[in-house]
BAMARNU-854882 format. One record per residue (C-alpha): residue in one letter; residue number from 1; x, z, y. Coordinates in nm, 4 decimals, padded with zeros to 6 digits, m for minus. Each point is the difference from the previous one (the first is absolute). Layout:
   code   pos          u          w          v
      a   NUM          X          Z          Y
...
END
This chain:
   code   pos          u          w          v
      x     1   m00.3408    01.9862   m01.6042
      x     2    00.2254   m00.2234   m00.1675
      x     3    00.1578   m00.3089    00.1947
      x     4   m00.2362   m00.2768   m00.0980
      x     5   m00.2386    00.2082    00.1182
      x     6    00.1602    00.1244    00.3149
      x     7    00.0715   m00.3584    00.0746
      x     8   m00.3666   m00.0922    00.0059
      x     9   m00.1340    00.3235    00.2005
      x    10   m00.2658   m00.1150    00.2641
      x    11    00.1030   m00.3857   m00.0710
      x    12   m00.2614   m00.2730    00.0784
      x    13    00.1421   m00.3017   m00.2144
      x    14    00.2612    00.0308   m00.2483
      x    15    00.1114   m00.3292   m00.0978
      x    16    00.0598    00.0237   m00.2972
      x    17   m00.0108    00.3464   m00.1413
      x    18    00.0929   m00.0784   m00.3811
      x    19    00.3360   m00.1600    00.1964
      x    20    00.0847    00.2933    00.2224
      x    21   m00.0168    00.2148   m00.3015
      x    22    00.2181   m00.1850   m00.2169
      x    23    00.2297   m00.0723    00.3043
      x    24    00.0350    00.3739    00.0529
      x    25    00.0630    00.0638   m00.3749
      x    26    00.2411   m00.2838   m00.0327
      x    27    00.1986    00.2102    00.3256
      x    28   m00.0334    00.3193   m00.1221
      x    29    00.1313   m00.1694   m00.3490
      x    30    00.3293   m00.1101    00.1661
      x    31    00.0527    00.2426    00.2587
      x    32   m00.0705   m00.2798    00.2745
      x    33   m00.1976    00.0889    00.3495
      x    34   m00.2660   m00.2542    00.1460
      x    35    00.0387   m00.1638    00.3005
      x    36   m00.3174    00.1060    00.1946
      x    37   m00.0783   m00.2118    00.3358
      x    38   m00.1607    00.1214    00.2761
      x    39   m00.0055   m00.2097    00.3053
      x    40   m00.0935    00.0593    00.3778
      x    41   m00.0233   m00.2427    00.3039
      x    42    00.1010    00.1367    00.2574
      x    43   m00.2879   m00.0927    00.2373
      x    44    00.0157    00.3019    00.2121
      x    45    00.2296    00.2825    00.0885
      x    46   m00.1391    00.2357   m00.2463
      x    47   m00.1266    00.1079   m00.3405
      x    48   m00.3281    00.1616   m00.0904
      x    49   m00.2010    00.2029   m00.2720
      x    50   m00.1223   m00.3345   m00.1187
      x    51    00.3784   m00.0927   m00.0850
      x    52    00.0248    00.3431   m00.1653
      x    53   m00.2456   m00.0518   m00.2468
      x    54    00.2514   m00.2297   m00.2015
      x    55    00.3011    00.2020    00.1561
      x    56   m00.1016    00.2838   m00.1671
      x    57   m00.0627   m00.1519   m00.3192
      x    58    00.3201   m00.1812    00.0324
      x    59    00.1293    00.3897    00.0016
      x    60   m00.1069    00.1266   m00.2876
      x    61    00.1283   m00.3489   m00.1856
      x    62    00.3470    00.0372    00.1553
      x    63   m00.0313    00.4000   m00.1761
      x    64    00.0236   m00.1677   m00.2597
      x    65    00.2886   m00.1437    00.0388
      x    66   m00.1259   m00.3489    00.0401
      x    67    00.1696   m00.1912    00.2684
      x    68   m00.2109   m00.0813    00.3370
      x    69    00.0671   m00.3338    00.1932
      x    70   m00.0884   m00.0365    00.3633
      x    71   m00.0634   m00.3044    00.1553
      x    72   m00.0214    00.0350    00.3437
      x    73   m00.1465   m00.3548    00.0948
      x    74    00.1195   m00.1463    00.3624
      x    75    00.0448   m00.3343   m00.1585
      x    76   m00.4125    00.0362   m00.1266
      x    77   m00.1339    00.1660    00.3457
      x    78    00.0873   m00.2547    00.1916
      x    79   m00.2550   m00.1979   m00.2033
      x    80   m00.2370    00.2724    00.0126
      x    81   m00.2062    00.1326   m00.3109
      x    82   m00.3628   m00.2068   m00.0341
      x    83   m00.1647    00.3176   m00.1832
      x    84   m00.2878    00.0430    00.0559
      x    85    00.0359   m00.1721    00.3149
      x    86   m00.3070   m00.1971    00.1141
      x    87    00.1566   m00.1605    00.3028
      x    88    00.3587   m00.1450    00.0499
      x    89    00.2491    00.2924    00.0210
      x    90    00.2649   m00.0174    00.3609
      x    91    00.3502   m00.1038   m00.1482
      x    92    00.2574    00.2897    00.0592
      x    93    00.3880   m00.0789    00.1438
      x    94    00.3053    00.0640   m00.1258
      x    95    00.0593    00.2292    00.2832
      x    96   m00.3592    00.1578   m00.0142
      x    97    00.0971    00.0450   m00.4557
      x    98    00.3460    00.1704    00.1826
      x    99   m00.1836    00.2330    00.1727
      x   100   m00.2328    00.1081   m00.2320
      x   101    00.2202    00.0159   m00.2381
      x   102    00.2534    00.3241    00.1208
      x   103   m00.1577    00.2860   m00.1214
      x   104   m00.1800   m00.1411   m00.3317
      x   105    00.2650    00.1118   m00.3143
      x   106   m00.0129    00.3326    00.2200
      x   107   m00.3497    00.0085   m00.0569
      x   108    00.0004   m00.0892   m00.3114
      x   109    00.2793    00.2839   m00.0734
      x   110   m00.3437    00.2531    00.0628
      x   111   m00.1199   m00.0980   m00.3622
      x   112    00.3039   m00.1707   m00.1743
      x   113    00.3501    00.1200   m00.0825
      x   114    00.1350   m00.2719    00.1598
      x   115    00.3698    00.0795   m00.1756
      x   116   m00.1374   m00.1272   m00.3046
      x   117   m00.1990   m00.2543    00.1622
      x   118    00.1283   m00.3796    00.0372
      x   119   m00.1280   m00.1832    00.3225
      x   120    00.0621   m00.3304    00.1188
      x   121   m00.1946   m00.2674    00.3004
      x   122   m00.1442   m00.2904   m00.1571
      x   123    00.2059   m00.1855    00.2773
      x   124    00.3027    00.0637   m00.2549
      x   125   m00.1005   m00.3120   m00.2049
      x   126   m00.2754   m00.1644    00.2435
      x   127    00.2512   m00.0427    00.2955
      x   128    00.1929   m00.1952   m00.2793
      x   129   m00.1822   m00.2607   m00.0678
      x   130   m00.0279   m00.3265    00.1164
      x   131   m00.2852   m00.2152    00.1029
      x   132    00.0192   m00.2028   m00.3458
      x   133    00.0205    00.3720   m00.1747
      x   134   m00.3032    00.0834    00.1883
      x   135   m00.1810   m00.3191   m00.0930
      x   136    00.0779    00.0783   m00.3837
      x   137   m00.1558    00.3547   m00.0026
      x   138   m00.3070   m00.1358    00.1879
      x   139   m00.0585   m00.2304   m00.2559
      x   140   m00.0159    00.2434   m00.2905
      x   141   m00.3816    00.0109    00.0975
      x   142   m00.2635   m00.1793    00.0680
      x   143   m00.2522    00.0077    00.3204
      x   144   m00.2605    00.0352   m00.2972
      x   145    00.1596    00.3385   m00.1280
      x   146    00.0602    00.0861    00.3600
      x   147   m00.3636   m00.0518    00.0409
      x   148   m00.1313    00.2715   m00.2609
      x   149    00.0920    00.2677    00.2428
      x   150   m00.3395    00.1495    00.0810
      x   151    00.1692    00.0620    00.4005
      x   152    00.1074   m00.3769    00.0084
      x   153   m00.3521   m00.1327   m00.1474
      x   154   m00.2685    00.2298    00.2510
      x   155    00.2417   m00.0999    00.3079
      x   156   m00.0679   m00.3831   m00.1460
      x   157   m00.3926    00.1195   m00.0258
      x   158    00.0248    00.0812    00.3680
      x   159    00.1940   m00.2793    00.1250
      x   160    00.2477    00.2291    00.1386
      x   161    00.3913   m00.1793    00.0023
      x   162    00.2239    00.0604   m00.2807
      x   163    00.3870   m00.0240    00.0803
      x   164    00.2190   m00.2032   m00.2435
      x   165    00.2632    00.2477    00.0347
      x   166   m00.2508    00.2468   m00.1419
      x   167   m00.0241   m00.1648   m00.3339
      x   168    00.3731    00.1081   m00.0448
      x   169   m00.0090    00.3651    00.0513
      x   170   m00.1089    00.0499   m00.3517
      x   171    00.2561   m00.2144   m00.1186
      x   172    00.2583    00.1907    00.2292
      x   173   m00.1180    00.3617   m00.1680
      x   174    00.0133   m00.1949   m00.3030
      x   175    00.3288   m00.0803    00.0206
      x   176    00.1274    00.3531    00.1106
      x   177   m00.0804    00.0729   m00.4021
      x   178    00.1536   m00.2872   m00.0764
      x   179    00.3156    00.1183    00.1651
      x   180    00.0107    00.3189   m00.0771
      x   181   m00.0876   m00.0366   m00.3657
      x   182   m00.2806    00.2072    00.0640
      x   183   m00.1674    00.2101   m00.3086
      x   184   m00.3064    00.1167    00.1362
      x   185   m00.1561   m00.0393    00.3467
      x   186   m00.1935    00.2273    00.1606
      x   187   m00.2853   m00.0466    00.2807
      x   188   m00.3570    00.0377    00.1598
      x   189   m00.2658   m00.1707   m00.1760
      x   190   m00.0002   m00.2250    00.3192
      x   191    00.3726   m00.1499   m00.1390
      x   192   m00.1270   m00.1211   m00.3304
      x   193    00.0056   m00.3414   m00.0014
      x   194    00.3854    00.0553    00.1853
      x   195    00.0869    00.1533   m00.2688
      x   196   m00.1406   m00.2403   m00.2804
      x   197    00.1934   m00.2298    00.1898
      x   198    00.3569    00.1710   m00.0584
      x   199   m00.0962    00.0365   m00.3534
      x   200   m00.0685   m00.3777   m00.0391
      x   201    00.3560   m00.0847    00.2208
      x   202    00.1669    00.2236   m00.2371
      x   203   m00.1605   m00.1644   m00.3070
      x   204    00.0675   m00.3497    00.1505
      x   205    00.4044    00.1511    00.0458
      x   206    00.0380    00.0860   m00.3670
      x   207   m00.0304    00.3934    00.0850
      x   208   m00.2310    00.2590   m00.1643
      x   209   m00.2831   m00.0165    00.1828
      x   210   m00.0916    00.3368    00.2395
      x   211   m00.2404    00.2481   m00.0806
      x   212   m00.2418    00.0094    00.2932
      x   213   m00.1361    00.3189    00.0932
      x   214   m00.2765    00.0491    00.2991
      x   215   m00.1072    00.3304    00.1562
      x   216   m00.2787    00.0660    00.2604
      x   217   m00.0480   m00.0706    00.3688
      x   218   m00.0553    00.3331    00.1629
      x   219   m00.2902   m00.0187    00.2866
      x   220    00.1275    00.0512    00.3833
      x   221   m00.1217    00.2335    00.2011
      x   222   m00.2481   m00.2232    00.1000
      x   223   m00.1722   m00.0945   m00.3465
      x   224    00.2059   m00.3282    00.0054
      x   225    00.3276   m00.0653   m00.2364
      x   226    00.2872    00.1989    00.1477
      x   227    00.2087   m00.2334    00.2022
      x   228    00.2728   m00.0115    00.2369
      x   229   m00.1975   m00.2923    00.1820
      x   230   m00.3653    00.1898   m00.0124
      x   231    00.2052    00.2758    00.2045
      x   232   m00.2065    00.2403   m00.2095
      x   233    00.3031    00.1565   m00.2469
      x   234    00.2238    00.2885   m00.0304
      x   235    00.3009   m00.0288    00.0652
      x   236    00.2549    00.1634   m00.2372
      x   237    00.1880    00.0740    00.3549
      x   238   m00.2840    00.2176    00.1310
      x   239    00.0753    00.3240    00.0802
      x   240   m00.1393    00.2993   m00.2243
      x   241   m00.2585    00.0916    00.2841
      x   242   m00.1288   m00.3921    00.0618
      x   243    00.0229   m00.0844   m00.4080
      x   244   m00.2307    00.3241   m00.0740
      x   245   m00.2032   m00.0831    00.2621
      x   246   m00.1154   m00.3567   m00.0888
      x   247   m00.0362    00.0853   m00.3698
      x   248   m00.2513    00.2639    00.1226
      x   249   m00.1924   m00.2989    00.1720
      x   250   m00.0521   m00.1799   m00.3449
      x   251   m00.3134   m00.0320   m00.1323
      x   252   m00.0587    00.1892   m00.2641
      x   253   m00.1190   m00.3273   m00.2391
      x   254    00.3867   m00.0853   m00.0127
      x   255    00.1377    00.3417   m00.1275
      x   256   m00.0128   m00.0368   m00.3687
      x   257    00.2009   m00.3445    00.0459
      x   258    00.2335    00.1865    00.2510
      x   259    00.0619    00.3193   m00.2513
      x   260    00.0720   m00.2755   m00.2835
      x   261    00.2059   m00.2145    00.1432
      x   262    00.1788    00.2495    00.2697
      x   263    00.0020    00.3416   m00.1680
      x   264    00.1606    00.1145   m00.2886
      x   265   m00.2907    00.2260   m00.0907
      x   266   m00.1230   m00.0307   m00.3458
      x   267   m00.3686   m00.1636   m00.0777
      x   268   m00.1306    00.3777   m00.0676
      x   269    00.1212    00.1381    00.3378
      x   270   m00.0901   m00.2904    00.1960
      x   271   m00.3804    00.0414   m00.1478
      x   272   m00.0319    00.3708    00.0568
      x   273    00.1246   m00.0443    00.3602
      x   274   m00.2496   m00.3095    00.0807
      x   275   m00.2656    00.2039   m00.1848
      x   276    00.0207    00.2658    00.2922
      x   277   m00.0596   m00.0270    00.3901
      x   278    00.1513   m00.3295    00.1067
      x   279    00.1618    00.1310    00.3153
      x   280    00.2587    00.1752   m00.2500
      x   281    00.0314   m00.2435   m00.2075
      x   282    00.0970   m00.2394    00.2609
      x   283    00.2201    00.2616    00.1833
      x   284    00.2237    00.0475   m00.3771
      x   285   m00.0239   m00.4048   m00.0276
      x   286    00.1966    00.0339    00.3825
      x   287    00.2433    00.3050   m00.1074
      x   288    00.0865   m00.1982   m00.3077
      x   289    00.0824   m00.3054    00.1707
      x   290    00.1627    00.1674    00.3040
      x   291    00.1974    00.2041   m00.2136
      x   292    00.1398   m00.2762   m00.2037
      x   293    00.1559   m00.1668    00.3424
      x   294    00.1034    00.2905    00.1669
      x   295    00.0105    00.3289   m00.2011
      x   296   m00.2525    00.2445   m00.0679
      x   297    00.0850    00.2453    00.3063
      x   298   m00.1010   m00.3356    00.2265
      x   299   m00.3024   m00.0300   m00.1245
      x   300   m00.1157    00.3498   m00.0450
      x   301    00.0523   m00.0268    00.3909
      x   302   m00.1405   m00.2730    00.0914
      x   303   m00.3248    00.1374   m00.2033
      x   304    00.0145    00.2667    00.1925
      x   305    00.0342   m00.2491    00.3264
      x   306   m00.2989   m00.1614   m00.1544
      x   307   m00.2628    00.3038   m00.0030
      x   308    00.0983    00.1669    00.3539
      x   309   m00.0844   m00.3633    00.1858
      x   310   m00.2678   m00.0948   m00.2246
      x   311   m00.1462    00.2979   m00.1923
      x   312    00.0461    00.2479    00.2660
      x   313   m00.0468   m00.2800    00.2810
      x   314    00.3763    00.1134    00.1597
      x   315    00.2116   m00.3264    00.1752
      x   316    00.3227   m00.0257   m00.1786
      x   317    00.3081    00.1723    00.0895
      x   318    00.2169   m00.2914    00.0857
      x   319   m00.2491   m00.1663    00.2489
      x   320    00.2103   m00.2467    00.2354
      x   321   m00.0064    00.0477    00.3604
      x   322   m00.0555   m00.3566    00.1651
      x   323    00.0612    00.0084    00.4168
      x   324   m00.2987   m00.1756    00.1096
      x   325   m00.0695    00.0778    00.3267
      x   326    00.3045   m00.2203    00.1566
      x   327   m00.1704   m00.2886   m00.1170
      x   328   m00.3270    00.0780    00.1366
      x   329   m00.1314   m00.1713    00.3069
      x   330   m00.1974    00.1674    00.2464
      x   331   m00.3243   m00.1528   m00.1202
      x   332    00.1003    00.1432   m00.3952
      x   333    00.0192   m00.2597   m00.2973
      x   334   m00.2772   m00.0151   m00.2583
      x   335    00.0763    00.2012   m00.3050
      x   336   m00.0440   m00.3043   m00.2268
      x   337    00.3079   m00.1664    00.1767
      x   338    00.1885    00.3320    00.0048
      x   339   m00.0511    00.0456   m00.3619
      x   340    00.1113   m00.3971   m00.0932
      x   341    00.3179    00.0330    00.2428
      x   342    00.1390    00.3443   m00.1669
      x   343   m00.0183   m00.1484   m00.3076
      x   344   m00.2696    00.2411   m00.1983
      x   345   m00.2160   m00.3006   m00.0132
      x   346    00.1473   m00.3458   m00.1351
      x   347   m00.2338   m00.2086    00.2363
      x   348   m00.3176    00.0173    00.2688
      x   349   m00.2488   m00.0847   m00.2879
      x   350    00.1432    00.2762   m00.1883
      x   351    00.0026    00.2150    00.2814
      x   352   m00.3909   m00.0460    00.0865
      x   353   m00.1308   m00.0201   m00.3415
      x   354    00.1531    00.3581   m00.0818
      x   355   m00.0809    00.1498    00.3254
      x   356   m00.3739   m00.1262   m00.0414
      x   357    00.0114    00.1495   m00.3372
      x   358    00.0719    00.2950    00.1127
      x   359    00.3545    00.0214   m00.1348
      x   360    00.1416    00.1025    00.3844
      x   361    00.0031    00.3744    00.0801
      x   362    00.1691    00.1214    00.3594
      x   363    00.0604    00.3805   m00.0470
      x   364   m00.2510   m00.0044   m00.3265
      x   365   m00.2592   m00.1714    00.2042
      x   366   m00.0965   m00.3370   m00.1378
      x   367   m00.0285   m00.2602    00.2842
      x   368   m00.1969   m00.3067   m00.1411
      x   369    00.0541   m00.2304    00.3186
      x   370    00.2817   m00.2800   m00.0086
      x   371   m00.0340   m00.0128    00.3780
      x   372    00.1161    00.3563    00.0826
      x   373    00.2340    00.0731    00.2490
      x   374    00.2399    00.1593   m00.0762
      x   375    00.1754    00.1550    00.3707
      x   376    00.2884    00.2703    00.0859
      x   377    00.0041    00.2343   m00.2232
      x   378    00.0171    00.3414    00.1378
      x   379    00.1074    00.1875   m00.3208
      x   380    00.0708   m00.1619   m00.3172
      x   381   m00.2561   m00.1567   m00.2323
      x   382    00.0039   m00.0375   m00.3915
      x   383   m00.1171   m00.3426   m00.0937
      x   384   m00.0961   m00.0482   m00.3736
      x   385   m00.0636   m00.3491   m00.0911
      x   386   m00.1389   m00.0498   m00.3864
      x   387    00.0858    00.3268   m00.2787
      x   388    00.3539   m00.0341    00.0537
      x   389    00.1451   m00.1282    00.3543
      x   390    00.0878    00.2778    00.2955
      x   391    00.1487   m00.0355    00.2813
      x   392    00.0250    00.2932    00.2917
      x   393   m00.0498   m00.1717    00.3859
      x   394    00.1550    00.1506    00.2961
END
């Protein structure tokens, strides 16, 4: 595959293609590296598969020898990004940015050599600026451009509020490029029109303008766009166990898209395994992407973890033991309150609906009551809640 070509693998949009080849010729010509942006908002602690989809392609660019910026935006989450956003999004802190910020070039480190890998906060140049600054970038575009975002327009449709402050975070990622003297961008299809937007600052700023590049959205684990805020991703902190796990819940309409974007496997391999019984496929889909985060020993573990509590209906190894029984009163507690308080469900809705679904077993028993009581225990009791969750009572 030559580089023009490996530049466009799985891409959506590539705006324009006649430039990035003549931009990649015109390098190659003078022995010069592009400047390749990739920028992440830190709106939560951690980064997911979704991220990795342009992580990895990031990768096989910087193989190349092609040198990878990353913007790491606290200056642009504290605005929050309106993508595909059809209500207002909460505004992040500086201190809530701070937090999630700690562990994200770490992360990041998983797919990138980050020696060879130049990172800066948007807050370098933002935190600069002064109100009069701010007032000049703002009006480098009009509320009628700002408009012919398809997010901005069906929240106008639906008379749902549109912040002011929103209309500049594409003029904020904008200007990252702008600052960085950025030679191609890449994204999700969902950061389009963001990135049209750098290419017109840059334009606007005498530069070359960028070569935008956008790559699919991978589907959560429940159907919907993988996203931090759905709480339906992957993390790429899992461990091997939890990450093989919930790639084994996928549905199996998503794994060609997963093997493409995820995998390294060639079109022919990828075929032949999909062509087969889908519970293999789906279980090399999970050893490929396990192995990639955490080694190939990891994940030809937790496979194995996988089949004895699933396939051969065994509880996991590592179960925790949770002391229930001093918190007890006499009269018991009702199972759905249990499960809430020790944390296996996230709320009492949660807790009923899956229990009424029959997601609750009690020593492999499925209880289907939210009201049972749940007294002393006289020997210990495994509680399954869901495919995944144990946890050992006493």
């Amino acid at each position: 595959m030559n580089e023009f070509d490996l530049f466009r693998r799985n891409a959506v949009d590539v705006i324009e293609a006649r430039e990035l080849e003549k931009r990649l010729a015109s390098a190659a010509a003078q022995g010069k590296k592009l400047r390749i942006k990739f920028g992440m908002d830190p709106s939560s602690p951690d980064l997911h598969l979704g991220h990795s989809v342009q992580l990895l392609r990031l990768r096989a660019m910087q193989e190349l020898g092609h040198q990878i910026v990353l913007i790491v935006g606290d200056a642009t989450a504290m605005v929050g990004d309106p993508s595909g956003r059809n209500k207002l999004r909460p505004q992040l802190s500086r201190i809530d940015v701070e937090r999630n910020l700690v562990t994200y070039t770490d992360q990041a480190a998983r797919v990138l050599d980050m020696s060879k890998t130049e990172v800066h906060r948007n807050s370098e140049w933002f935190d600069a600026m002064r109100f009069e600054d701010v007032l000049r970038l703002a009006a480098k575009a009009t509320v009628a451009r700002m408009l012919e975002r398809d997010t901005f327009e069906k929240r106008m449709e639906a008379r749902e509020p549109i912040g002011v402050h929103e209309f500049l975070y594409p003029l904020m990622q904008g200007w990252d490029s702008v600052m960085i003297k950025c030679d191609v961008e890449i994204g999700g299809t969902d950061q389009l029109f963001n990135l049209l937007v750098g290419r017109e600052l840059q334009e606007r700023e005498g530069q070359i303008p960028q070569i935008c590049l956008t790559f699919p959205l991978i589907n959560g684990l429940d159907g919907r766009k993988m996203s931090k805020s759905y709480g339906n991703a992957i993390q790429l902190t899992e461990s091997p166990n939890e990450m093989f796990g919930k790639v084994m819940s996928l549905s199996d309409a998503v794994m060609p898209m997963w093997f493409d974007t995820l995998t390294a496997l060639d079109t022919a391999e990828r075929d032949a395994l999909l062509a087969g019984h889908p519970r293999e496929a789906k279980a090399r889909l999970a050893a490929e992407i396990t192995s990639f985060y955490h080694g190939p020993a990891a994940a030809s573990a937790a496979r194995e973890a996988f089949d004895r509590q699933f396939r051969d209906k065994e509880a996991p190894e590592d179960v925790p033991e949770v002391d229930v029984s001093s918190r007890l009163p006499a009269e018991g507690l009702p199972l759905m309150v249990l499960l809430r308080d020790l944390e296996l469900a996230s709320s009492s809705s949660e807790a009923r609906r899956t229990i009424e679904q029959g997601g609750v077993k009690l020593d492999g028993e499925i209880v289907r009551d939210p009201k049972y009581i749940v007294t002393a225990l006289a020997e210990s009791l495994l509680v399954q809640f869901g495919k995944r969750k144990f946890q050992r009572w006493r």
